[in-house]
C-alpha positions in Angstrom: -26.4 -13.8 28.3 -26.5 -16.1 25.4 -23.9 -15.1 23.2 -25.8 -15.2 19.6 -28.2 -12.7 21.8 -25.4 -10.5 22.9 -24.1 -10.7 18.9 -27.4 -9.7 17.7 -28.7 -7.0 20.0 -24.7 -4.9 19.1 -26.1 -5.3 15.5 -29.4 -4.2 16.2 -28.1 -1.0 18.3 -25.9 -0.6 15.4 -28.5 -0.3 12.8 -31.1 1.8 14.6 -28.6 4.6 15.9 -25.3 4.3 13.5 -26.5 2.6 9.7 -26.6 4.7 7.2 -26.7 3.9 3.7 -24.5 6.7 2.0 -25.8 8.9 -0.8 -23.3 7.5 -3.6 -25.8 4.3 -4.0 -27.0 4.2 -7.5 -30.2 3.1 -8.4 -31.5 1.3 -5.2 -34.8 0.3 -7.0 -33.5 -1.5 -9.4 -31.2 -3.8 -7.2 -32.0 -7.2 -5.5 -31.4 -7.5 -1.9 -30.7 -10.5 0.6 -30.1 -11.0 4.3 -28.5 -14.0 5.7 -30.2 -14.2 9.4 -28.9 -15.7 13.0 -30.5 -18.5 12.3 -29.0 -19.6 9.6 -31.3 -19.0 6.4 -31.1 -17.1 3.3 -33.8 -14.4 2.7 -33.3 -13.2 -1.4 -35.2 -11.4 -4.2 -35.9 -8.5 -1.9 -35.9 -5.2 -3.5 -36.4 -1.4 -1.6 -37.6 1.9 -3.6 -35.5 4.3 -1.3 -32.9 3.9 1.1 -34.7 5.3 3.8 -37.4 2.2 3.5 -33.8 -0.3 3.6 -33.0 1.1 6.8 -36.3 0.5 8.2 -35.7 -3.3 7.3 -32.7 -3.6 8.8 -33.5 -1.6 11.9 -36.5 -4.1 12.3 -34.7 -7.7 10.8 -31.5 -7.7 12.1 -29.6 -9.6 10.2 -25.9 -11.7 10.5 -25.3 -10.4 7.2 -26.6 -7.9 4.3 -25.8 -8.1 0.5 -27.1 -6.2 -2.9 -26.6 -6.9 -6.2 -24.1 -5.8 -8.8 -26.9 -6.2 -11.0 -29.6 -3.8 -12.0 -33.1 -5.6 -12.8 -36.4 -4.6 -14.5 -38.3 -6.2 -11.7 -35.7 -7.3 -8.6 -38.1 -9.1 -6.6 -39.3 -11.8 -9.8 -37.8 -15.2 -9.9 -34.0 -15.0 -11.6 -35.0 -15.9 -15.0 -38.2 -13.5 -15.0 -35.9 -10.3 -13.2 -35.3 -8.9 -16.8 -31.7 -8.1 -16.7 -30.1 -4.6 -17.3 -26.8 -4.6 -16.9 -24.4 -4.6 -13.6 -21.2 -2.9 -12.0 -17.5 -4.4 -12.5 -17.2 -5.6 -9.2 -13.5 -7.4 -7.8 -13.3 -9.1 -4.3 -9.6 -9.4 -2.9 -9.8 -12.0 0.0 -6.6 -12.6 2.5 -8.4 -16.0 2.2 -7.1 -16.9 -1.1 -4.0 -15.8 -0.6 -1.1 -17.8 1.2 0.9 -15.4 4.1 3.2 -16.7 6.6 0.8 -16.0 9.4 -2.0 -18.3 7.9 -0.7 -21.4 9.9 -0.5 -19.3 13.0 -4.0 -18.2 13.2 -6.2 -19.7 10.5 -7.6 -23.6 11.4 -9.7 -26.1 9.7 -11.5 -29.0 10.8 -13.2 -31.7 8.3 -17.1 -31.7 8.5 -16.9 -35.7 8.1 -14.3 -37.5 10.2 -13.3 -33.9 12.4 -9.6 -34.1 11.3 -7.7 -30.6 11.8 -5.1 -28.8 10.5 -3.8 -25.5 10.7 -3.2 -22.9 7.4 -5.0 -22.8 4.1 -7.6 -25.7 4.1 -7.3 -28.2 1.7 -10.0 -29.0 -0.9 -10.0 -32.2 0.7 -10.2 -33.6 3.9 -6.5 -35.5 3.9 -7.9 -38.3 6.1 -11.4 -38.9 4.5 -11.6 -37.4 1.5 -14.3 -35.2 2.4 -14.9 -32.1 0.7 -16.9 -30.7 4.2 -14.3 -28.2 5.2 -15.1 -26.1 8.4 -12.8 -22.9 8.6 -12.3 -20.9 11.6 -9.6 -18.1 10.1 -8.5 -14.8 11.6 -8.1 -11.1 10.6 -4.6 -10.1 11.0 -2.9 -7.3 9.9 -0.4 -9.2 8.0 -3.4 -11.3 6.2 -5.4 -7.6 5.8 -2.1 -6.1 4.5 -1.3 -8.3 1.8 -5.3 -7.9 0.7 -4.0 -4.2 0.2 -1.2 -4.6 -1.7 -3.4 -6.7 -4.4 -5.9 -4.1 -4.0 -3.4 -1.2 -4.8 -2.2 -3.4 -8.1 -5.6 -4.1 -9.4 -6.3 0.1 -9.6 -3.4 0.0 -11.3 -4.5 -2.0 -13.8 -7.9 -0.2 -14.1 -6.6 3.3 -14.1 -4.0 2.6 -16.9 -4.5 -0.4 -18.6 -8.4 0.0 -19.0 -8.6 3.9 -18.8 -11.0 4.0 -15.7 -11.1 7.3 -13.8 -10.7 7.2 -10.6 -14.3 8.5 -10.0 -15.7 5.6 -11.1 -14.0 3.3 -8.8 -15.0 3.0 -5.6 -13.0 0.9 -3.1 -13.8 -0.8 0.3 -12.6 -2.7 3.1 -15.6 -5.7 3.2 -15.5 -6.0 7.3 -13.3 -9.3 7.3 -10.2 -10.1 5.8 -10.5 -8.2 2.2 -11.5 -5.5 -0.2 -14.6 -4.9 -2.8 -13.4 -2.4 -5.9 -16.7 -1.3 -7.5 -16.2 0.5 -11.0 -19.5 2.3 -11.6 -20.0 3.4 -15.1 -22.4 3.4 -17.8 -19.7 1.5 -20.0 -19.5 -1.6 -18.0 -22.8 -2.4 -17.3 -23.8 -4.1 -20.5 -21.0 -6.4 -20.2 -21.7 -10.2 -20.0 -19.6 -13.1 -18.3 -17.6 -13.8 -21.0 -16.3 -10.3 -21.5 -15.9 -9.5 -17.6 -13.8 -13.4 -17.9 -11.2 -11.6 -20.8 -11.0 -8.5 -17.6 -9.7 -11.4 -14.9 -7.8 -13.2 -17.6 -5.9 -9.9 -17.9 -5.8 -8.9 -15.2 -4.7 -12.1 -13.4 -2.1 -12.6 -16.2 -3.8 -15.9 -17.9 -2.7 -16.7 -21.2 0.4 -14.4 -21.9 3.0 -16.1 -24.2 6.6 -15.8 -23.0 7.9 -15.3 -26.9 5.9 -11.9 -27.1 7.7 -10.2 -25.2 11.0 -10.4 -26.9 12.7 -12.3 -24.3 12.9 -15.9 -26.0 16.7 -15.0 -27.9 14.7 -13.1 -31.1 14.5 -9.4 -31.7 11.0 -8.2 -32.2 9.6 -7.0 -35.6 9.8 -3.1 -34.5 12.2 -0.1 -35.4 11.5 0.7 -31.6 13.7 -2.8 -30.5 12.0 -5.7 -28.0 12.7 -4.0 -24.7 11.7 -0.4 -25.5 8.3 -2.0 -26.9 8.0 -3.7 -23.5 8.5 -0.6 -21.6 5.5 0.9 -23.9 2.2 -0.2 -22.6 0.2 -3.0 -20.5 1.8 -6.0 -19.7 4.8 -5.2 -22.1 5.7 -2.3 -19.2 4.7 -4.1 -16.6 6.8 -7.7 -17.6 10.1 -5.0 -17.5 8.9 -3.6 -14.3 8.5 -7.0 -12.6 11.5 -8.3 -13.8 13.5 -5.5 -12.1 11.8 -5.3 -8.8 12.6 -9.3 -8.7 15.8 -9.3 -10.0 17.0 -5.7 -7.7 15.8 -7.8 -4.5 17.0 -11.4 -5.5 19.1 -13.8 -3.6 19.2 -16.9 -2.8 16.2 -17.8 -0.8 14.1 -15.6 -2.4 14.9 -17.4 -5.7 14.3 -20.5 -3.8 11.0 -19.7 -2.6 9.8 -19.0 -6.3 10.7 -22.1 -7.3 14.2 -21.6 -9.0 16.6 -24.4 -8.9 20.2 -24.2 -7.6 21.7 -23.6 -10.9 19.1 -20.9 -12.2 19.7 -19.1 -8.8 23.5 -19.2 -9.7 22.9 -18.0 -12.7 20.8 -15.2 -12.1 22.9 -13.9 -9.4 26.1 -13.9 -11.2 24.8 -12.0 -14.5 22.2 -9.7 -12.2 23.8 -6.6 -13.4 23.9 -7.6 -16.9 20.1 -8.5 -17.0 19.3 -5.4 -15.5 21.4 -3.4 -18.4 19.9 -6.0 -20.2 16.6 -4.6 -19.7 17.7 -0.9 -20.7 18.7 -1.7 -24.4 16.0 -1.1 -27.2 18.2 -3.6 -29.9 18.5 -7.0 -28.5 17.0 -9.6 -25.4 17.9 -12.7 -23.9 21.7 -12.5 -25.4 23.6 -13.3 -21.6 25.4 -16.3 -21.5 24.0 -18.4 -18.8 20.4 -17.1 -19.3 19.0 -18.6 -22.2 15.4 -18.9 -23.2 14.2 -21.2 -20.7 15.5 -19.5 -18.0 14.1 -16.2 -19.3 11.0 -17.8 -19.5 11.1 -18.6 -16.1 11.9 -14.9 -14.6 8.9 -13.8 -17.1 6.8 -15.8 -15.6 7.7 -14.5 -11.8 7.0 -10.8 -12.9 3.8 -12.2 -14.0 3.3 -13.8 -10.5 4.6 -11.1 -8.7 2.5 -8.0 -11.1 -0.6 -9.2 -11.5 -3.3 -9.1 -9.0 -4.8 -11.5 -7.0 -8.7 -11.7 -7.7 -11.7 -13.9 -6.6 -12.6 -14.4 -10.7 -15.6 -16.4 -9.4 -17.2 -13.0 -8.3 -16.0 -10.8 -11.2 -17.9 -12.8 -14.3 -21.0 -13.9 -11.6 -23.3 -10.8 -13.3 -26.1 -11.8 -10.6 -23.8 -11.8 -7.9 -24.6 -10.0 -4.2 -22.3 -8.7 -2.2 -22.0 -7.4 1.1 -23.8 -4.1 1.6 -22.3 -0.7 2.0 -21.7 0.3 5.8 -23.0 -3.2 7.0 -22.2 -5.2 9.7 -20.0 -8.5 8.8 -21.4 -11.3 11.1 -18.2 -13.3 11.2 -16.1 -9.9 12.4 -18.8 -7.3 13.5 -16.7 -4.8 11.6 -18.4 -2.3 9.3 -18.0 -2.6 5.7 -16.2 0.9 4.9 -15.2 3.0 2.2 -11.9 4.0 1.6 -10.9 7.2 -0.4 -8.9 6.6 -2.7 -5.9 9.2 -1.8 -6.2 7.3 1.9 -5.8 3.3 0.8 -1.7 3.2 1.7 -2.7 4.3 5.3 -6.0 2.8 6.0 -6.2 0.8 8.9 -9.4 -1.4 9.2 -8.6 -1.9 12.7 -9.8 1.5 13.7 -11.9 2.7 10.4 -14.3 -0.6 10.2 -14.8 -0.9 14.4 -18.5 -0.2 15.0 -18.8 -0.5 18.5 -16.7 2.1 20.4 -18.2 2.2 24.4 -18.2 -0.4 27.2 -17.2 -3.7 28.3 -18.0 -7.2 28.0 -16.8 -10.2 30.1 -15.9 -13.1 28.2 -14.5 -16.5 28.4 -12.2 -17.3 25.7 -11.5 -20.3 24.4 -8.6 -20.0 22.1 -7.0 -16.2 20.4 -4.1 -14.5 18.8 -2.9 -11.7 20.6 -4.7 -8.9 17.6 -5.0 -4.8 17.5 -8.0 -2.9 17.9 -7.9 1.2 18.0 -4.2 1.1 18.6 -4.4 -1.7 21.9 -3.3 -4.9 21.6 -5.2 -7.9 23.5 -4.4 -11.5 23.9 -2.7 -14.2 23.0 -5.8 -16.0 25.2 -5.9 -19.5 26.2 -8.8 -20.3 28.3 -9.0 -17.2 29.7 -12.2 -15.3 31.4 -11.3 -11.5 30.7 -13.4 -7.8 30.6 -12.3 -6.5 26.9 -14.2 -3.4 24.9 -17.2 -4.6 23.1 -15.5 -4.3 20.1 -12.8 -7.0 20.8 -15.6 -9.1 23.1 -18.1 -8.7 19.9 -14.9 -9.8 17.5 -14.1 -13.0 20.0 -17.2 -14.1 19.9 -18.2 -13.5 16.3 -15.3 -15.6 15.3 -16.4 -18.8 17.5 -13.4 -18.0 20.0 -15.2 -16.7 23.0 -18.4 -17.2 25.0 -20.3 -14.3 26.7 -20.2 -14.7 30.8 -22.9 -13.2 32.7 
């Protein structure tokens, strides 16, 4: 069987027995739709009045993948400029993509478009040899890759439920069926919001733009009866600069400091006054008064907490207020995994590797080409290497979604 065929029939079971939309879907008629196909083109400006008649459509399409708007239109289906915009969800996209792991240069490759150089890791903006910005990636969902997605995940509520004063009923989170999470916070107050305002969010959120000497750690005492430090301890970045600096500094040595980009002598210096910074950071009169850590070098742990508290978003999707994104409960054609929802009290334990698997009965031979050894429902398969093998059909459906295996027979 041709393995695009194979692909696309597991979809099309999957959406005529399992698909459901959910009931938590606000305002389906108002939403624009699009469905990228098999073939490799783009149907948009769909639009749907109920949920039942969206499930008809993908029962009868079939597509590779499925996406909605964030945005809620007068008329969906009308050109972009005649749609007669309402308003749209906050929406955040956490991608393993974006974010460098020590398992990227293990499993992720790239090959220029232009010349077909290759490498291994995060690809480059530019094709090294050519110049090329035609960059082909072939990556790989791992659970170290998915983990670290989490932990960004897990920050950015944080920053939502107490720096913006979001309930936690109106943010929704999901695992998006490859190597990342969606957060959708769906209220009445953020829908009105343009670009520029949802751009101030990801600035804040991402830590953009903070000056070192507000935070009292620059040799100066700030202008409060409270003292620099107990100010910092207060609210928003303030508490979470003091936080940052004493997770980094309670799990500091040497090649941690390293890896962040300290010198020699800042490491030293750290080190030998660590239990003075920390004490440091308990006093409500004075900062930055430790021989050996002056204000450059305070500067320079400030800006670690920053790295290591704020969360890592795809900005480009947060201020986009026309943007689509992958629909609830869909298929992702690069993984066949289901875009799932997570409960909120469950996102330390989820486990995408048996929550998002949509295909659960029989087996499928296949000839792989080239595969990490990865988990699926608590059984590890591979590594493979040119290897003809009978695997579930979820791990046969992931193989060959990802480009790494052919369908025999």
């Amino acid at each position: 069987m041709d393995s695009r065929a194979f692909v696309q029939n597991m979809f099309r079971e999957y959406y005529a027995k399992d698909f459901s939309l959910g009931e938590d879907f606000p305002s389906i008629e108002k939403r624009e739709f699009g469905f990228a196909s098999f073939g490799g083109w783009m149907l948009r400006h769909k639009s749907f009045k109920t949920a039942e008649e969206l499930e008809f459509f993908l029962q009868d399409s079939v597509p590779y993948g499925a996406y909605f708007s964030c945005a809620y239109y007068e008329d969906p289906e009308a050109d972009m400029n005649k749609k007669g915009w309402l308003g749209a969800d906050l929406i955040f996209d956490v991608d393993a993509d974006h974010i460098p792991t020590s398992c990227n240069k293990i499993h992720d490759e790239w090959v220029c478009g232009s010349c077909g150089f290759a490498g291994r890791g995060i690809e480059p903006e530019k094709c090294p040899s050519c110049s090329s910005e035609k960059i082909e990636v072939n990556s790989w969902p791992c659970e170290v890759c998915i983990e670290t997605a989490k932990v960004e995940i897990i920050k950015l509520v944080d920053f939502l439920v107490d720096d913006f004063g979001f309930s936690e009923k109106e943010i929704r989170l999901f695992f998006s069926g490859h190597r990342g999470y969606h957060v959708y916070v769906q209220t009445k107050s953020v829908e009105p919001l343009d670009a520029i305002a949802r751009k101030e969010i990801t600035d804040y959120i991402c830590g953009r733009g903070l000056r070192f000497s507000s935070f009292g750690l620059d040799g100066k005492v700030l202008a409060t009866k409270k003292g620099a430090f107990k100010v910092l301890a207060d609210l928003g970045w303030r508490r979470r600069i003091v936080r940052g600096i004493k997770d980094a500094i309670l799990n500091a040595d040497e090649q941690k400091l390293a890896s962040f980009g300290f010198s020699n002598a800042d490491t030293r210096a750290i080190l030998e006054n660590k239990e003075k910074i920390l004490i440091e950071l308990e006093k409500s009169d004075k900062a930055g008064l430790i021989k050996g850590i002056g204000p450059e070098r305070w500067e320079k742990i400030v800006n670690l907490s920053v790295s290591l508290q704020s969360a890592k978003i795809d900005t480009v999707v947060t201020t986009d207020v026309h943007r689509l994104i992958r629909l609830d409960n869909s298929l992702h054609g690069k993984t066949g995994f289901k875009k799932v929802e997570i409960p909120m009290s469950a996102i330390e334990d989820f486990d995408p590797f048996k929550s998002a698997v949509a295909f659960t009965k029989g087996e499928v031979t296949v000839l792989v080409s080239s595969a990490p050894a990865f988990k699926l429902d608590d059984e590890t398969f591979g590594p493979y290497k040119n290897q003809k093998i009978e695997l579930p059909t979820a791990a046969a459906v992931l193989l060959v979604c990802k480009g790494r295996a052919e369908v025999i027979g």
